[in-house]
mmCIF file of the N, C-alpha and C atoms, coordinates in Angstrom:
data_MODEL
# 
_entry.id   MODEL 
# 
loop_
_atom_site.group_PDB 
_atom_site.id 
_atom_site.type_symbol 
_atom_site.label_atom_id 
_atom_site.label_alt_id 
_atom_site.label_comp_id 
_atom_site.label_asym_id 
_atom_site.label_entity_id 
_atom_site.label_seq_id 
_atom_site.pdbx_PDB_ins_code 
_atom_site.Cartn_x 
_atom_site.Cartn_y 
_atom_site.Cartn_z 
_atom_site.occupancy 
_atom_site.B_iso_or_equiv 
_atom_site.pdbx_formal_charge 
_atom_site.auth_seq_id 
_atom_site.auth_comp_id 
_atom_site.auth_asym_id 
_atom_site.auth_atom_id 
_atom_site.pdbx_PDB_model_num 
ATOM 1   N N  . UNK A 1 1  ? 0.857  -1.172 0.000  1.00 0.00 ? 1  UNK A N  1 
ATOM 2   C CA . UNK A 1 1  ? 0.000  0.000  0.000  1.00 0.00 ? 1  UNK A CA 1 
ATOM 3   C C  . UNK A 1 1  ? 0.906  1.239  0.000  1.00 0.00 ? 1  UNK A C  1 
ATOM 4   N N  . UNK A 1 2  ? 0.726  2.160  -0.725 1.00 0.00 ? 2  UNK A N  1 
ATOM 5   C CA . UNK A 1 2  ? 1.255  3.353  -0.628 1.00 0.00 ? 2  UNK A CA 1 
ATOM 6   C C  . UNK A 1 2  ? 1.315  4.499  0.426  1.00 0.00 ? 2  UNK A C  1 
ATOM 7   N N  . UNK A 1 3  ? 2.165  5.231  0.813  1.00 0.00 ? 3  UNK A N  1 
ATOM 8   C CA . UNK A 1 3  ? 2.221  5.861  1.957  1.00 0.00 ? 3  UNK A CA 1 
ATOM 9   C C  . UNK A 1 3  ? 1.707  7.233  1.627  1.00 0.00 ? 3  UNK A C  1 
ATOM 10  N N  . UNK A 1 4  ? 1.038  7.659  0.370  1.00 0.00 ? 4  UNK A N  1 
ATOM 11  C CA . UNK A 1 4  ? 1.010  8.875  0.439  1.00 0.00 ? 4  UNK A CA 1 
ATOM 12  C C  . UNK A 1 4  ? -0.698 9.104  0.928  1.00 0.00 ? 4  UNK A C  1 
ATOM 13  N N  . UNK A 1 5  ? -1.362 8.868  1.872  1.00 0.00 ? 5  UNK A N  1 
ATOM 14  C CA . UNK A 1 5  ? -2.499 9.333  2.177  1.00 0.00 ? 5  UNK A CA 1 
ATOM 15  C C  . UNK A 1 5  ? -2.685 9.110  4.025  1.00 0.00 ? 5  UNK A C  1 
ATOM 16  N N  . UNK A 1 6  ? -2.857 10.170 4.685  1.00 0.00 ? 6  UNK A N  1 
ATOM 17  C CA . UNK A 1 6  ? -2.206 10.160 6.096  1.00 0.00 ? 6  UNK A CA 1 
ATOM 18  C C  . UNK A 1 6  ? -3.395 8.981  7.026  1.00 0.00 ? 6  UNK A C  1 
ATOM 19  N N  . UNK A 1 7  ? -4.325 8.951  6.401  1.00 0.00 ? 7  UNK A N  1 
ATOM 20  C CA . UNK A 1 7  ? -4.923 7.788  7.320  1.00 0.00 ? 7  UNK A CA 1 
ATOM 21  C C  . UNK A 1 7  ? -4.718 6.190  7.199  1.00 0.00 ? 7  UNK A C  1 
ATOM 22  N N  . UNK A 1 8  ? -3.809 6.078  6.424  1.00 0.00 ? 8  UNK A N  1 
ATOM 23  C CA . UNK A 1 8  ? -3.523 4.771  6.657  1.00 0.00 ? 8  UNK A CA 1 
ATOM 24  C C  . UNK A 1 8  ? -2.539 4.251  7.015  1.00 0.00 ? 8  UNK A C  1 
ATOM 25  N N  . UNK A 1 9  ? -1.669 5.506  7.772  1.00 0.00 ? 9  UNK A N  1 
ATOM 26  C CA . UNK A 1 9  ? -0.340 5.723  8.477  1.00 0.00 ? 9  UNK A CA 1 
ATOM 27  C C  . UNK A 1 9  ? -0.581 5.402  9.860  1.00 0.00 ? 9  UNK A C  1 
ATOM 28  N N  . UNK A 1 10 ? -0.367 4.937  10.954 1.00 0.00 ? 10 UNK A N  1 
ATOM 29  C CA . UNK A 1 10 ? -1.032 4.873  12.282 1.00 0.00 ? 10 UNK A CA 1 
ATOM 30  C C  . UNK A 1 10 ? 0.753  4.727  12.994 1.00 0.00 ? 10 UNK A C  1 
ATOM 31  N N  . UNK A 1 11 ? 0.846  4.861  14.872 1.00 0.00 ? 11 UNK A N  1 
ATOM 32  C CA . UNK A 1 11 ? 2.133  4.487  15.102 1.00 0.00 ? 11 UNK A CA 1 
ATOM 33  C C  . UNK A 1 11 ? 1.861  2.964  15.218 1.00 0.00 ? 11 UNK A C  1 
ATOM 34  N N  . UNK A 1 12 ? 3.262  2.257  15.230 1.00 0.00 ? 12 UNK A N  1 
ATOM 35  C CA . UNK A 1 12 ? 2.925  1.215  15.314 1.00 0.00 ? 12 UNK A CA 1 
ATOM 36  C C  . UNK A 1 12 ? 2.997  0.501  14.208 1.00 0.00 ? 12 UNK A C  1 
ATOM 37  N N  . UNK A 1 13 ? 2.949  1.078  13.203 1.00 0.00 ? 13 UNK A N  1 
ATOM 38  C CA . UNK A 1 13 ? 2.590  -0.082 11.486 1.00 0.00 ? 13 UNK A CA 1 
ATOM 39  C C  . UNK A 1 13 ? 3.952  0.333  10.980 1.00 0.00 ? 13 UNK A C  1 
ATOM 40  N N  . UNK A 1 14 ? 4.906  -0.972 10.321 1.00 0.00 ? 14 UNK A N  1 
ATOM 41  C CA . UNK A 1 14 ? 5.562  -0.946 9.802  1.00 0.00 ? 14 UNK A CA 1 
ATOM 42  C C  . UNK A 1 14 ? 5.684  -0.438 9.064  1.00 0.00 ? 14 UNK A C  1 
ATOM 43  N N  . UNK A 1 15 ? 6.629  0.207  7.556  1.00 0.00 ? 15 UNK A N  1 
ATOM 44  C CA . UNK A 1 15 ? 6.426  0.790  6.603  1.00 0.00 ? 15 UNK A CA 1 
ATOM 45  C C  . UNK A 1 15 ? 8.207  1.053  5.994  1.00 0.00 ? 15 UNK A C  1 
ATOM 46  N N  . UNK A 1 16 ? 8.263  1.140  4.724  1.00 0.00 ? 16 UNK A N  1 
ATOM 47  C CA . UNK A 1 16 ? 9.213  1.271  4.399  1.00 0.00 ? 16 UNK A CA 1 
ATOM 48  C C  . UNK A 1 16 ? 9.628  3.076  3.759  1.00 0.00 ? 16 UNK A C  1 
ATOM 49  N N  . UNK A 1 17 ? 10.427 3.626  4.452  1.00 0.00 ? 17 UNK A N  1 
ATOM 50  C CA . UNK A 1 17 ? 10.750 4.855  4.018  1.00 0.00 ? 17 UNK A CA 1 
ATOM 51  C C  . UNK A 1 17 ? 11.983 5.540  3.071  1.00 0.00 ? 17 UNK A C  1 
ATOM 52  N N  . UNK A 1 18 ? 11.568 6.101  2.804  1.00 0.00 ? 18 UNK A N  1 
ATOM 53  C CA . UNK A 1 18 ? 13.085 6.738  1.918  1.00 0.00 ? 18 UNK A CA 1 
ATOM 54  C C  . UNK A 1 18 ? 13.651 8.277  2.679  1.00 0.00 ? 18 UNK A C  1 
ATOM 55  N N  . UNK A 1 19 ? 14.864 8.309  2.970  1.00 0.00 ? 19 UNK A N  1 
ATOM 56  C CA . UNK A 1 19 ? 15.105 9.536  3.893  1.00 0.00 ? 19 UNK A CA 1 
ATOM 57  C C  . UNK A 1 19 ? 15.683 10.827 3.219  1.00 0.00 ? 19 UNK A C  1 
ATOM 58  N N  . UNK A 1 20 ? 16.086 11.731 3.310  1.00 0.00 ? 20 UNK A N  1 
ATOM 59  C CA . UNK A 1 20 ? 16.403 13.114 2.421  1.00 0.00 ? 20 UNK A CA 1 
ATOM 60  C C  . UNK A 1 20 ? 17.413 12.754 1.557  1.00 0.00 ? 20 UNK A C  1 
ATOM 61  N N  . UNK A 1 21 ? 18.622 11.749 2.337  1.00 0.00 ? 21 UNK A N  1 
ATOM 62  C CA . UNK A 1 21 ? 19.591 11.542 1.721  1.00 0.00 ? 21 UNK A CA 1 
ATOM 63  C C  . UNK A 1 21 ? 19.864 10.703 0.689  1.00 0.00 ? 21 UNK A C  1 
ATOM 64  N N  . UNK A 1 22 ? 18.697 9.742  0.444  1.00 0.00 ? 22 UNK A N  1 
ATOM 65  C CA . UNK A 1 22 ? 18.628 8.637  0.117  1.00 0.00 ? 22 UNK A CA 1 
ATOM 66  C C  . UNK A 1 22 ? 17.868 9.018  -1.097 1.00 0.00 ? 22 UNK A C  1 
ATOM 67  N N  . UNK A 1 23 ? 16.839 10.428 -1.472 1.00 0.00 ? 23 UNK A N  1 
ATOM 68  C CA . UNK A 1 23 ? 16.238 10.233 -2.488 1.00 0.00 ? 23 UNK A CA 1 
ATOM 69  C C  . UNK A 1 23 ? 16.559 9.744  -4.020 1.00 0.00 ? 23 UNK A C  1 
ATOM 70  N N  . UNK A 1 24 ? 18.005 10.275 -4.083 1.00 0.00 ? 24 UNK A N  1 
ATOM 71  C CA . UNK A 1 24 ? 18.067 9.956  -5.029 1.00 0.00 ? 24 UNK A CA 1 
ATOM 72  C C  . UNK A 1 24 ? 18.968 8.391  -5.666 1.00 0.00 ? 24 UNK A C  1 
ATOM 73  N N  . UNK A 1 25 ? 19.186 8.031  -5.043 1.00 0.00 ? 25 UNK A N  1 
ATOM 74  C CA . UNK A 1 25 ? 19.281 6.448  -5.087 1.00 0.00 ? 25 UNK A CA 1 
ATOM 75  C C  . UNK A 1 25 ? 18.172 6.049  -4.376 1.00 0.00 ? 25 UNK A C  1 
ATOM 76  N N  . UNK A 1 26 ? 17.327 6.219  -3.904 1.00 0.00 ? 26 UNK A N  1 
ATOM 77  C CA . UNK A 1 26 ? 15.488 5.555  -3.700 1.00 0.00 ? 26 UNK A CA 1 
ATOM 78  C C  . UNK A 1 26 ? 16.122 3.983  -2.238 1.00 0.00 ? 26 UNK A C  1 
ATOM 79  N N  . UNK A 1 27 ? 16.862 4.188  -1.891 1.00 0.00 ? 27 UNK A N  1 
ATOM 80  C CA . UNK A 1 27 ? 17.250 3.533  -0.906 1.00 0.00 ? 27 UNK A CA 1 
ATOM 81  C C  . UNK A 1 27 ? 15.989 3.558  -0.220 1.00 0.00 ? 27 UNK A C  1 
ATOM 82  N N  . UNK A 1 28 ? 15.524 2.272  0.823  1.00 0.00 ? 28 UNK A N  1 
ATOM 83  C CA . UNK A 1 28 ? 14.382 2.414  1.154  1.00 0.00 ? 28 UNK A CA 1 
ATOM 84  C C  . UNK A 1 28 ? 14.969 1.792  2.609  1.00 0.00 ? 28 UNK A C  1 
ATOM 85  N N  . UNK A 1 29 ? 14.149 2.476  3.929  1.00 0.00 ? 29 UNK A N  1 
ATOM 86  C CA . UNK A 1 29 ? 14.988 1.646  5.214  1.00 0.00 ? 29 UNK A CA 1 
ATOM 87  C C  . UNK A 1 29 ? 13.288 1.411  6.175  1.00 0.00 ? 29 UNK A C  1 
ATOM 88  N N  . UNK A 1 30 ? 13.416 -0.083 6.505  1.00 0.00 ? 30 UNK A N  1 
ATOM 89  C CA . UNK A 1 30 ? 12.230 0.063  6.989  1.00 0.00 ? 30 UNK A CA 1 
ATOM 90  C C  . UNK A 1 30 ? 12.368 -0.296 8.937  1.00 0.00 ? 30 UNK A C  1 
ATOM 91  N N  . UNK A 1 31 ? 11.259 0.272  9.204  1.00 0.00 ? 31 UNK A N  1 
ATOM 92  C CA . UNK A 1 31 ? 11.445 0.696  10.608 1.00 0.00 ? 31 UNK A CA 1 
ATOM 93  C C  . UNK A 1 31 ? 9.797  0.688  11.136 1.00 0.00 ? 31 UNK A C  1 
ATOM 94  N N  . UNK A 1 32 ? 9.320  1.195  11.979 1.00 0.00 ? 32 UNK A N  1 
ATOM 95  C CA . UNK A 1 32 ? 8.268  1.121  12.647 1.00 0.00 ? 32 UNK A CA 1 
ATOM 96  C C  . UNK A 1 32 ? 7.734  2.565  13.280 1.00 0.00 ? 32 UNK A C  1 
ATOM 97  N N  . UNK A 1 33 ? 6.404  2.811  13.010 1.00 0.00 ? 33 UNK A N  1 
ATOM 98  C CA . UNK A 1 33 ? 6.288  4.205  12.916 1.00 0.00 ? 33 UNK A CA 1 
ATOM 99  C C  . UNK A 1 33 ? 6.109  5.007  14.489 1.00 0.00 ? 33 UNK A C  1 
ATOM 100 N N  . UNK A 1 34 ? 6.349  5.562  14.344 1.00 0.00 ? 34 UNK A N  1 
ATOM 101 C CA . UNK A 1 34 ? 6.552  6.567  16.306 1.00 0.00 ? 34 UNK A CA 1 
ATOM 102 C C  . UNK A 1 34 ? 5.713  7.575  15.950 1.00 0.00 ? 34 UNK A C  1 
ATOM 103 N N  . UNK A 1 35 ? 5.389  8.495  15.053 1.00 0.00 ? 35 UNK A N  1 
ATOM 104 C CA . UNK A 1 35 ? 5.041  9.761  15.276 1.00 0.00 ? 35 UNK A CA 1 
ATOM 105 C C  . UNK A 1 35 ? 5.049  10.104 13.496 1.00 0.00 ? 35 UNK A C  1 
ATOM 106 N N  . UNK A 1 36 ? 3.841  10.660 13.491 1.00 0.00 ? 36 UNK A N  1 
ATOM 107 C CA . UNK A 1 36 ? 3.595  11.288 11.746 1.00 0.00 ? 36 UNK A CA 1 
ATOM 108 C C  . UNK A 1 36 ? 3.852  12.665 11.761 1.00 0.00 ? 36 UNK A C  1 
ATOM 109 N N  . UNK A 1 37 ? 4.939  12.879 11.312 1.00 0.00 ? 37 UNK A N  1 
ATOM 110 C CA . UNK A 1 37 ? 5.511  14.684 11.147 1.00 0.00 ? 37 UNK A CA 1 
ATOM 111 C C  . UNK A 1 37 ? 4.254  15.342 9.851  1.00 0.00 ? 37 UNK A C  1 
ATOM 112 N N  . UNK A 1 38 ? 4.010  14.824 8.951  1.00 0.00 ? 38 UNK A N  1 
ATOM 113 C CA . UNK A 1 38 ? 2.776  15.923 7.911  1.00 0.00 ? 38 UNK A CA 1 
ATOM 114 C C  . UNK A 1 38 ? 1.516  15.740 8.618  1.00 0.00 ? 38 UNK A C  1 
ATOM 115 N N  . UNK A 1 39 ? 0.868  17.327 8.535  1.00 0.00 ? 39 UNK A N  1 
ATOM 116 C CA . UNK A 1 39 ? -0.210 17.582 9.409  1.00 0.00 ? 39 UNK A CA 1 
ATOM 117 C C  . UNK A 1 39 ? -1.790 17.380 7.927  1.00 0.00 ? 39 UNK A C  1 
ATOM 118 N N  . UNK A 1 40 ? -1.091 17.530 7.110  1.00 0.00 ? 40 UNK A N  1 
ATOM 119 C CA . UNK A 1 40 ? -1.896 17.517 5.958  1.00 0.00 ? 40 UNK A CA 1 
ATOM 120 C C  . UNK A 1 40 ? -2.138 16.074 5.349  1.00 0.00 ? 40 UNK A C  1 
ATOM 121 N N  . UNK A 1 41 ? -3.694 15.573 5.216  1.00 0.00 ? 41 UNK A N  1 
ATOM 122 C CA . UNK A 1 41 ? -4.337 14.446 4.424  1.00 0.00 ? 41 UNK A CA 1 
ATOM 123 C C  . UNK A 1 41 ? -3.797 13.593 3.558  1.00 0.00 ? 41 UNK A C  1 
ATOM 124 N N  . UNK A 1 42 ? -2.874 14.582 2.539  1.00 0.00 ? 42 UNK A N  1 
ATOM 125 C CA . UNK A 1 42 ? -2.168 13.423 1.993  1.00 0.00 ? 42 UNK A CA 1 
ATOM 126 C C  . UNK A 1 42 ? -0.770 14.077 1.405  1.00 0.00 ? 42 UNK A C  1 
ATOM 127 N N  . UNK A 1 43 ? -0.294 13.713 0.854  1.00 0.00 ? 43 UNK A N  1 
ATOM 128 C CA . UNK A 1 43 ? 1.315  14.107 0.012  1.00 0.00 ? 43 UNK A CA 1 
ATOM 129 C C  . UNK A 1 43 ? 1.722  13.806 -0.770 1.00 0.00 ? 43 UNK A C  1 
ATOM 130 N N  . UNK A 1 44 ? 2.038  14.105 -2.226 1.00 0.00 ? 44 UNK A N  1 
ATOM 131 C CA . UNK A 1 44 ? 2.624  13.343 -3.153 1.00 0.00 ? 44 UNK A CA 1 
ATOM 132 C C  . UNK A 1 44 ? 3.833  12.096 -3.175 1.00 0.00 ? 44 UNK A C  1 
ATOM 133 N N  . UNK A 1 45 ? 4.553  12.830 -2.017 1.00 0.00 ? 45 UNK A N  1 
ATOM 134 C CA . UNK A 1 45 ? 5.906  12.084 -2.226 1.00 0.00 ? 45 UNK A CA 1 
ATOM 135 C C  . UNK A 1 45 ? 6.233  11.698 -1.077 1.00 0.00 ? 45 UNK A C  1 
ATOM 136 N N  . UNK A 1 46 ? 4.643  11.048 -0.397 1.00 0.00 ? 46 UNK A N  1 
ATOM 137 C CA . UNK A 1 46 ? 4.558  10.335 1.172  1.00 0.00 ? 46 UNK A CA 1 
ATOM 138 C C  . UNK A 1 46 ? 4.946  11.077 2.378  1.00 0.00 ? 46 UNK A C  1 
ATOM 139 N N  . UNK A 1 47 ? 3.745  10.605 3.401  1.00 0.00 ? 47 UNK A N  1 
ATOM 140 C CA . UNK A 1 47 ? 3.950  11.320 4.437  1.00 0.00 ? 47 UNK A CA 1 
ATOM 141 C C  . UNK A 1 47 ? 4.915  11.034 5.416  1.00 0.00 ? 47 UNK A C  1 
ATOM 142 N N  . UNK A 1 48 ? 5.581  12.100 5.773  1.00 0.00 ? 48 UNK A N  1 
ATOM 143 C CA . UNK A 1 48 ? 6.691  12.236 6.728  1.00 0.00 ? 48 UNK A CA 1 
ATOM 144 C C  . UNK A 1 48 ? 6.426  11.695 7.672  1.00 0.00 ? 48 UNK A C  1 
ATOM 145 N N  . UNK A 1 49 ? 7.209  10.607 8.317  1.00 0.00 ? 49 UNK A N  1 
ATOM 146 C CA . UNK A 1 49 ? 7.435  10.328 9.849  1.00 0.00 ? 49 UNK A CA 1 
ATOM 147 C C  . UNK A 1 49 ? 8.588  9.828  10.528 1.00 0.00 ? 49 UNK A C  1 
ATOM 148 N N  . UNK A 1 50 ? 8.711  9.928  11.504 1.00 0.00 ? 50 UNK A N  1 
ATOM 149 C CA . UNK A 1 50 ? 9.743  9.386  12.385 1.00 0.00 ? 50 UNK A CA 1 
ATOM 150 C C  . UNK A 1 50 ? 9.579  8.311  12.979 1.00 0.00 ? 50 UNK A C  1 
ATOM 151 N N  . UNK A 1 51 ? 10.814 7.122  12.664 1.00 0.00 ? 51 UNK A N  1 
ATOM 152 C CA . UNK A 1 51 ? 10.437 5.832  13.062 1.00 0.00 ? 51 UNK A CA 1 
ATOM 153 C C  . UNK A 1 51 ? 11.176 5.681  14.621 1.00 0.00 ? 51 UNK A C  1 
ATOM 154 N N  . UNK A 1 52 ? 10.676 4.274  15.442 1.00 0.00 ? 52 UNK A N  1 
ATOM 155 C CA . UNK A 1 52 ? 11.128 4.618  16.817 1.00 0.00 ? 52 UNK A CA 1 
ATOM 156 C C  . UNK A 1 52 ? 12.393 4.845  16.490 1.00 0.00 ? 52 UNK A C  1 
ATOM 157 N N  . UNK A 1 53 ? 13.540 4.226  15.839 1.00 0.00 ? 53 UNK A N  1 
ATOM 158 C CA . UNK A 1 53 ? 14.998 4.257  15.843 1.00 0.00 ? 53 UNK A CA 1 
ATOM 159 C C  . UNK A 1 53 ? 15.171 5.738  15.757 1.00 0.00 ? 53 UNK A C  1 
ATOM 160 N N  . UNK A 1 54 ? 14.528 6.969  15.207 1.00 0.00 ? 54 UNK A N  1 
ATOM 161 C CA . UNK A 1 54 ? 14.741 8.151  15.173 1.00 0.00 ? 54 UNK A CA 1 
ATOM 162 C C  . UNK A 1 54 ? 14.788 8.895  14.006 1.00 0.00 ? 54 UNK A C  1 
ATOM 163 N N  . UNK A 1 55 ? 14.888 7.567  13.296 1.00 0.00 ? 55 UNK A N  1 
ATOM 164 C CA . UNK A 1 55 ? 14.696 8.141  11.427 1.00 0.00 ? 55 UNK A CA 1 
ATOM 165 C C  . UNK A 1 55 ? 13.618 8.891  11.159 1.00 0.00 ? 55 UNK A C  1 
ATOM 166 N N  . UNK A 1 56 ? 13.927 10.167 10.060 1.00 0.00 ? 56 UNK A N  1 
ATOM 167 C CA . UNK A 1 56 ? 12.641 10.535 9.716  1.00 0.00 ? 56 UNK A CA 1 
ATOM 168 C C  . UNK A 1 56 ? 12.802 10.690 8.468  1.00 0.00 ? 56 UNK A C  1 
ATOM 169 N N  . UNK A 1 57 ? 11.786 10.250 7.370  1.00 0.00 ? 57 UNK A N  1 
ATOM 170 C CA . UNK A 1 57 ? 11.607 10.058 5.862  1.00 0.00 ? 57 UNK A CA 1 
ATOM 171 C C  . UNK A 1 57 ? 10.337 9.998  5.503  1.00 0.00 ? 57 UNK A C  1 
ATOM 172 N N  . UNK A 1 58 ? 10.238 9.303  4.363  1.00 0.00 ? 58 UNK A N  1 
ATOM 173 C CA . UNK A 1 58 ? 8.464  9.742  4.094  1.00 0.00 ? 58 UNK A CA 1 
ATOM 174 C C  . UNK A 1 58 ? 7.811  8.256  3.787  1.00 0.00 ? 58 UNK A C  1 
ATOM 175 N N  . UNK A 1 59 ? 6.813  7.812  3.575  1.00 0.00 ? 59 UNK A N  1 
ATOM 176 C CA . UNK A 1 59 ? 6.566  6.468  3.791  1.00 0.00 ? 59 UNK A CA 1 
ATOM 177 C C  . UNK A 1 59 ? 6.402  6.497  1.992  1.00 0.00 ? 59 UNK A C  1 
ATOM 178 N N  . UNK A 1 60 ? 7.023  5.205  1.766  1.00 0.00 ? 60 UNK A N  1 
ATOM 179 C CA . UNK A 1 60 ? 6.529  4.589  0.216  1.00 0.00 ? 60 UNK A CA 1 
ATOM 180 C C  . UNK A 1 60 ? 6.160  3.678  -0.096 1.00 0.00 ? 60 UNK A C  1 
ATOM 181 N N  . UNK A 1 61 ? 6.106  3.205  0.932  1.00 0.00 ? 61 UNK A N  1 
ATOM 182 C CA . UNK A 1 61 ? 5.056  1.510  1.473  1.00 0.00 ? 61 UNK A CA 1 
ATOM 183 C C  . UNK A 1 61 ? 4.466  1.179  2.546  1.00 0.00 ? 61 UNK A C  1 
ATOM 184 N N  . UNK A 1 62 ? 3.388  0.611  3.143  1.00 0.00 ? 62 UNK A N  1 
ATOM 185 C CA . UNK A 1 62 ? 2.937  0.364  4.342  1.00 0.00 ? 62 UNK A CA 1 
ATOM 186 C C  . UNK A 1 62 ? 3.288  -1.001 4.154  1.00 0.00 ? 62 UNK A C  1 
ATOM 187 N N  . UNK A 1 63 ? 3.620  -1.701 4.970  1.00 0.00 ? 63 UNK A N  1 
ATOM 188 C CA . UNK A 1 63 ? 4.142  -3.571 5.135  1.00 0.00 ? 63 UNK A CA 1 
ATOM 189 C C  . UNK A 1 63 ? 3.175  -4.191 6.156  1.00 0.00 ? 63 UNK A C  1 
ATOM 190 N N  . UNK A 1 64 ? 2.439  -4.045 7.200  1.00 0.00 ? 64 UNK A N  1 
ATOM 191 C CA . UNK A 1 64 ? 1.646  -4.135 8.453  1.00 0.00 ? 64 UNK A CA 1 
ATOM 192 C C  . UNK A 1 64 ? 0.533  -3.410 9.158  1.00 0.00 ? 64 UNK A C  1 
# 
């Protein structure tokens, strides 16, 4: 499932992200969600969050 629409983001659900540094090799690091940084419904290029480890990137997959 795609990460760009904020209600199907929850903490807790796995998801695979891509981080600022990473865009452009599309490196993807997956982690577990802590906290949704975009306050807005949805996002083109997935909504921002911070995983517990401390990462923050944007989701481009939900896994769980």
């Amino acid at each position: 499932m795609p990460g760009t629409r904020r209600e199907n983001i929850r903490p807790g659900k796995t998801v695979r992200v891509v981080q600022k540094q990473d865009q452009r090799s599309g490196k993807l690091t997956v982690g577990v969600v802590a906290r949704l940084l975009t306050n807005s419904p949805t996002h083109p290029h997935g909504i921002k969050v911070k995983l517990e480890d401390g990462t923050v990137g944007r989701v481009k997959e939900i896994l769980v």
